[in-house]
C-alpha positions in Angstrom: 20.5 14.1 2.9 16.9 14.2 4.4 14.6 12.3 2.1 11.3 14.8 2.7 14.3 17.2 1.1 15.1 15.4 -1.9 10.9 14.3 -2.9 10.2 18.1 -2.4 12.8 18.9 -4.6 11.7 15.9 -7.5 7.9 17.2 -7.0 8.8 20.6 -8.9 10.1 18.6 -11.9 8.1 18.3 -15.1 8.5 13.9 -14.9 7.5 14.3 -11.2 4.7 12.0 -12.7 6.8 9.4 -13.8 8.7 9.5 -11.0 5.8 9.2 -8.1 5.1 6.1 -10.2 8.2 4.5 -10.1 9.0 5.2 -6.9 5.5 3.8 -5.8 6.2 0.9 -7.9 9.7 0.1 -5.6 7.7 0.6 -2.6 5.8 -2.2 -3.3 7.7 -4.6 -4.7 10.7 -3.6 -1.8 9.5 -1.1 0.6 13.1 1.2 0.1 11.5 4.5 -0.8 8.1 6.0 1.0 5.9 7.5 -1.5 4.0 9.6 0.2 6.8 12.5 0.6 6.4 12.5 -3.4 3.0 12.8 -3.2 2.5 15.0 -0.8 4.7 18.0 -2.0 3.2 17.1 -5.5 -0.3 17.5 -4.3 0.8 20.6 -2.5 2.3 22.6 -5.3 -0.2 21.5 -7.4 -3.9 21.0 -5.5 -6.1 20.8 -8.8 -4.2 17.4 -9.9 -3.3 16.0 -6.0 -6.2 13.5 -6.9 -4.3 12.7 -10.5 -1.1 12.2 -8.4 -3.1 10.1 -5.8 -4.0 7.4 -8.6 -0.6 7.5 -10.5 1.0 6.6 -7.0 -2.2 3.9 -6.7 -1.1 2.5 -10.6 2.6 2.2 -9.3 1.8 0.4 -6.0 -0.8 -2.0 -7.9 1.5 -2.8 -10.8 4.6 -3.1 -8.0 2.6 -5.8 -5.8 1.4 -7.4 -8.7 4.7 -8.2 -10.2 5.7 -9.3 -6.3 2.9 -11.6 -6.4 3.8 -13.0 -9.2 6.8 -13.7 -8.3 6.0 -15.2 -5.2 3.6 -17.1 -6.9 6.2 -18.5 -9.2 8.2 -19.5 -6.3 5.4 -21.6 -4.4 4.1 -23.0 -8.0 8.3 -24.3 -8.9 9.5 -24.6 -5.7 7.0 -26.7 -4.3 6.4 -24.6 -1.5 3.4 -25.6 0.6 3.3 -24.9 4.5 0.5 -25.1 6.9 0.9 -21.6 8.0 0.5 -20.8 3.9 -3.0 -22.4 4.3 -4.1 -21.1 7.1 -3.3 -17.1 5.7 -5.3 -18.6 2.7 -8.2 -19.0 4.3 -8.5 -15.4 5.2 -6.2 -13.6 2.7 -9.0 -11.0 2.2 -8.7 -9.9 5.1 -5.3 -9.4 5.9 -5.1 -7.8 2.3 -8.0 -5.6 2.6 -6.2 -4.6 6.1 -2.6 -3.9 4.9 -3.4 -2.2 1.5 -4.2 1.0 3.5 -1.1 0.5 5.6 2.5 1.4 4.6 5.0 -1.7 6.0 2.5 -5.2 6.4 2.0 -4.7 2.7 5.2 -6.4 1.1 4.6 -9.2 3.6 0.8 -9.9 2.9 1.8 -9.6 -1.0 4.7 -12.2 -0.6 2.4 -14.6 1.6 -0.8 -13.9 -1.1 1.8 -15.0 -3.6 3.1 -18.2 -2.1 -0.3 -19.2 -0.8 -1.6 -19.0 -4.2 -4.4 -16.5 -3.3 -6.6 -16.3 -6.1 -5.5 -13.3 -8.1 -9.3 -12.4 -8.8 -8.9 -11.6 -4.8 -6.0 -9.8 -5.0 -5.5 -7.5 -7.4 -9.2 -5.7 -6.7 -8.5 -5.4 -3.0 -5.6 -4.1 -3.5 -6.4 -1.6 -6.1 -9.1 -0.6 -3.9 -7.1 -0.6 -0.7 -4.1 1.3 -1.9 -6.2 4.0 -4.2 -8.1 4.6 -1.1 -5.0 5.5 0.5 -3.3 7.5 -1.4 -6.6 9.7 -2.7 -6.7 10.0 1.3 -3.7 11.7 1.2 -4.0 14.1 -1.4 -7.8 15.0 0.1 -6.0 15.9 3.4 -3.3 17.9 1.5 -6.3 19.5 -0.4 -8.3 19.9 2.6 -5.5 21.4 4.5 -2.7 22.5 2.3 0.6 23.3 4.4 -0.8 23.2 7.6 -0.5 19.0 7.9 1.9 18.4 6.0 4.9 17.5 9.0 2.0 15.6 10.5 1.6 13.8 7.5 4.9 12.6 6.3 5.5 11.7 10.3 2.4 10.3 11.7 0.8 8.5 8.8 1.8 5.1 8.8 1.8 5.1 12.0 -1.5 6.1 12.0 -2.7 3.4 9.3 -0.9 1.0 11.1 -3.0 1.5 14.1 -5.8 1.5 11.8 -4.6 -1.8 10.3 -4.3 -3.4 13.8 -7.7 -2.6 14.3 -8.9 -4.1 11.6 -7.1 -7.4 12.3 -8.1 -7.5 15.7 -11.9 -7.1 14.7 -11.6 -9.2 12.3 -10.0 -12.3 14.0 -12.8 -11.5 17.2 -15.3 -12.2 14.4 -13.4 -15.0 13.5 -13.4 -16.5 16.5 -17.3 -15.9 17.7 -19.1 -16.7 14.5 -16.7 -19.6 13.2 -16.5 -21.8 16.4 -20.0 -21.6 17.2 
């Protein structure tokens, strides 16, 4: 059964709430279940609370990559894990967060590597709650903005789109990098 199909049909529910939330929360934590074709049928049906729906998702996603960080964290702090490549992402673990919290896919990988680098959680967990609230209100303002009209553009091209977006930021961000921390 198409996915899009069954979210569309959980969106008319009265727990559709609860159920953007968990869902959000397994995206995170193991990337099984896009959120976004919850959200976007829920912000559809129901425009005047999209932007409610947007920061339930955010709360699920936060809460999800926190408790993967944690875990991860766990893992470097018991298992001795240190690697160079671990200090290195360190060093500029902003930035790859602030990149992949708007993005769907890089996210479960910069949250497991923020974890066993021992990123500072007082870096963390305000990036991402920024990052990923960003997103998803983005989302529901586009439904708002456009009701129907995007909405197969949206569940299609989305990530793909962040991604590009998330590529973009790297690539500017490493150029910077480079120029300013060589001189």
């Amino acid at each position: 059964m198409d996915l899009r199909r069954t979210y569309a049909g959980y969106a008319s529910r009265p727990e559709a709430g609860r159920i953007l939330f968990g869902v959000s929360f397994l995206e995170a934590m193991c990337a099984p279940l896009p959120s976004d074709f919850l959200l976007i049928p829920l912000a559809r049906l129901n425009p005047e609370r999209g932007f409610v729906y947007a920061l339930v998702a955010a709360a699920g996603s936060v809460c999800g990559a926190a408790a993967l960080y944690a875990l991860a964290m766990y893992a470097a702090l018991h298992l001795g894990i240190n690697h160079v490549i671990l200090q290195a992402f360190q060093a500029y673990a902003p930035v790859f967060i602030l990149a992949a919290g708007f993005s769907g896919m890089p996210f479960i990988l910069i949250t497991v590597l923020s974890g066993l680098a021992l990123v500072n959680p007082v870096v963390f967990i305000p990036i991402i709650l920024l990052t990923r609230s960003l997103r998803y209100l983005f989302i529901a303002w586009l439904v708002w903005r456009s009701g129907a009209k995007y909405q197969e553009w949206l569940e299609r091209s989305f990530n793909g789109m962040t991604l590009v977006l998330t590529l973009a930021v790297l690539v500017i961000s490493a150029l910077g990098i480079v120029l300013f921390e060589t001189s």
